[in-house]
C-alpha positions as a Markdown table, in Angstrom:
| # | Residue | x | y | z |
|---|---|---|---|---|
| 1 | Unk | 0.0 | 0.0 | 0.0 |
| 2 | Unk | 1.2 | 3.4 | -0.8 |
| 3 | Unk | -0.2 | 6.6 | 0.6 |
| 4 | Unk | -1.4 | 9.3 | -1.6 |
| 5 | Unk | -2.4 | 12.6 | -0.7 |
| 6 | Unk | -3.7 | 15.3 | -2.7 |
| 7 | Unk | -3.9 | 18.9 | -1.3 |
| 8 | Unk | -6.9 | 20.9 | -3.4 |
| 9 | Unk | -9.1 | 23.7 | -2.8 |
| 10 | Unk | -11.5 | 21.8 | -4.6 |
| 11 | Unk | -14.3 | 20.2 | -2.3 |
| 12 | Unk | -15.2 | 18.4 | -5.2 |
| 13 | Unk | -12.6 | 16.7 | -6.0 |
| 14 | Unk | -13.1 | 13.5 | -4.1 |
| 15 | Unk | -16.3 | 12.5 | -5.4 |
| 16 | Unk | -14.8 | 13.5 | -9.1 |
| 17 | Unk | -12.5 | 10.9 | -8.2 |
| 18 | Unk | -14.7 | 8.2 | -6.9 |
| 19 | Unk | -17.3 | 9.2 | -9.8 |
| 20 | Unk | -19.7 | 8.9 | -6.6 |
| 21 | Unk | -21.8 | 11.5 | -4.7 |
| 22 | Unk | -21.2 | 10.0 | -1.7 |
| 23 | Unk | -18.0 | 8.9 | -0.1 |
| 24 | Unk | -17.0 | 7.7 | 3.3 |
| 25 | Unk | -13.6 | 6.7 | 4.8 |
| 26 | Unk | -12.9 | 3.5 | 3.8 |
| 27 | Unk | -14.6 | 3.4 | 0.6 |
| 28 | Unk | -12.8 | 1.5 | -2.2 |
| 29 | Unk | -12.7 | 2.8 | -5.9 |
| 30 | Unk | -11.8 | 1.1 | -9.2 |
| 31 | Unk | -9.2 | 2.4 | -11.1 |
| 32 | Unk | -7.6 | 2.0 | -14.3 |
| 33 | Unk | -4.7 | -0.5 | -14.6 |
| 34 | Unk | -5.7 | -2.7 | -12.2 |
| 35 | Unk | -5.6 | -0.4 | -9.3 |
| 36 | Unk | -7.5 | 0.1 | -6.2 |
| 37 | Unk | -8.1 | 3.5 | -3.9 |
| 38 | Unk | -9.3 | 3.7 | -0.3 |
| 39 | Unk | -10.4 | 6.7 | 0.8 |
| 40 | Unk | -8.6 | 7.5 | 4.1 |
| 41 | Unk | -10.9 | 10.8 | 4.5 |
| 42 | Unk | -9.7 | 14.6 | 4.1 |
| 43 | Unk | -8.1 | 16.9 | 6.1 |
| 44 | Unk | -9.9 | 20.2 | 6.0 |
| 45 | Unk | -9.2 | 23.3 | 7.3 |
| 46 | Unk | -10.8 | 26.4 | 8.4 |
| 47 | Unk | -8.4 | 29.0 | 7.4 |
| 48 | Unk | -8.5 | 30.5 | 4.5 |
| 49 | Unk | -6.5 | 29.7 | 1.5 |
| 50 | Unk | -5.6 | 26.3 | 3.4 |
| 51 | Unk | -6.0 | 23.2 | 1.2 |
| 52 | Unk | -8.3 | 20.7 | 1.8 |
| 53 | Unk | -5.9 | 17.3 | 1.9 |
| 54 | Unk | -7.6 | 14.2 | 0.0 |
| 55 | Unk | -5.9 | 10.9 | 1.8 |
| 56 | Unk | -5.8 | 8.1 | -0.4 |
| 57 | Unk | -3.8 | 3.7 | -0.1 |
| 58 | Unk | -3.2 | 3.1 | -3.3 |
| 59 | Unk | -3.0 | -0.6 | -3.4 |
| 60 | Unk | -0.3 | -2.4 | -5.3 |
| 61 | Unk | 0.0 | -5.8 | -4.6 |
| 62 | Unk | -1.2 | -7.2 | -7.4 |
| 63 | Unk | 0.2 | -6.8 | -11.2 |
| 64 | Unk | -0.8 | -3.0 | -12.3 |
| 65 | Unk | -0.2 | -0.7 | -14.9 |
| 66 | Unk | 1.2 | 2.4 | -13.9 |
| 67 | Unk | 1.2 | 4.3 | -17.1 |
| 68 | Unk | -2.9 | 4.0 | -17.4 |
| 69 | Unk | -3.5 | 5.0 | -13.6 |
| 70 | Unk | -1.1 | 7.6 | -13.9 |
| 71 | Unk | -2.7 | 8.8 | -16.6 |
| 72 | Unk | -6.1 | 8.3 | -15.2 |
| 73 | Unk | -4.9 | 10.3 | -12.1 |
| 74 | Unk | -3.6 | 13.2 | -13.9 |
| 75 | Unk | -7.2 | 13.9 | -16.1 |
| 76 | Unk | -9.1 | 13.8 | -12.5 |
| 77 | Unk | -6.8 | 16.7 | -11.3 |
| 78 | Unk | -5.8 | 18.4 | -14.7 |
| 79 | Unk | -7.8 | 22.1 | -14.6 |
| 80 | Unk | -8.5 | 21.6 | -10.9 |
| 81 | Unk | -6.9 | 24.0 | -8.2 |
| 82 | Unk | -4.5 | 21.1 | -6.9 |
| 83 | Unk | -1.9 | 22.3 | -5.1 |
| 84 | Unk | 0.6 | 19.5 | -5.0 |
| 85 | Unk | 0.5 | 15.6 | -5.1 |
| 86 | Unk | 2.2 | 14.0 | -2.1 |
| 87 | Unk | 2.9 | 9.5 | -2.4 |
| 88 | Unk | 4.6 | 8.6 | 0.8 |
| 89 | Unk | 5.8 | 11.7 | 1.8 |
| 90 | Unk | 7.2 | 12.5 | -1.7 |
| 91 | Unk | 5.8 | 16.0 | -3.0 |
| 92 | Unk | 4.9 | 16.2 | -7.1 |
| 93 | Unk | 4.5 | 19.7 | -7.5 |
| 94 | Unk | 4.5 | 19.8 | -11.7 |
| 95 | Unk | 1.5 | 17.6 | -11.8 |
| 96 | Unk | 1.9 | 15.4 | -14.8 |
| 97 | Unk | 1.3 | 11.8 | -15.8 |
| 98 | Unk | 5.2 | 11.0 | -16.0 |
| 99 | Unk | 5.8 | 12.5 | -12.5 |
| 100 | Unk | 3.1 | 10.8 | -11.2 |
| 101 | Unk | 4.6 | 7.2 | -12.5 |
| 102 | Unk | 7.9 | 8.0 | -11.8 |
| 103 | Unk | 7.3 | 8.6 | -7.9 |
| 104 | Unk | 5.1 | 5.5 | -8.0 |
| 105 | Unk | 7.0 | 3.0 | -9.8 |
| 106 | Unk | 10.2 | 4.3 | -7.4 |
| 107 | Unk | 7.8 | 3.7 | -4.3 |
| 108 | Unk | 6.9 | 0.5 | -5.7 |
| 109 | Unk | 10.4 | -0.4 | -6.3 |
| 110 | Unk | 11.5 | 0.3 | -2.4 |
């Protein structure tokens, strides 16, 4: 399992990802190449200008394909006001499908 967390001032964004009006913590979503979310719940804050911060396991213990989820991953956040992309404590601030499968397939590796 590998965490990812997206910051966004989108509240949105979650259910755009789980194609779902409704999501709770633990709720699993279907991805392409084989891979599987759970929804850890959100951080949000009250400040203003704070992010809200999506928390995400990305499950990899079975045979996935990277390069689709990746690229999956980036249309959900592409035009969206993402901040940054964090996968076990790794920030991706130039959010793009390559940098997305680059951190993954080096957590993957470790």
């Amino acid at each position: 399992m590998i965490s990812l967390q997206i910051e966004t001032h989108d509240r949105h964004l979650g259910f755009d990802i789980a194609e779902s009006s409704s999501l709770n913590a633990d709720s699993l979503i279907n991805a392409p190449g084989g891979v599987t979310l759970r929804y850890q719940g959100s951080l949000v804050r009250k400040a203003m200008g704070i992010p809200e911060v999506l928390q995400f396991l990305v499950d990899t213990s079975i045979n996935i394909d990277l390069a689709l989820f990746s690229a999956w991953l980036y249309d959900k956040l592409n035009n969206k006001p993402v901040e940054r992309v964090i996968i076990n404590r790794r920030v991706i601030t130039e959010i793009t499908p390559q940098a997305i499968r680059q951190v993954l397939e080096e957590e993957i590796r470790q």
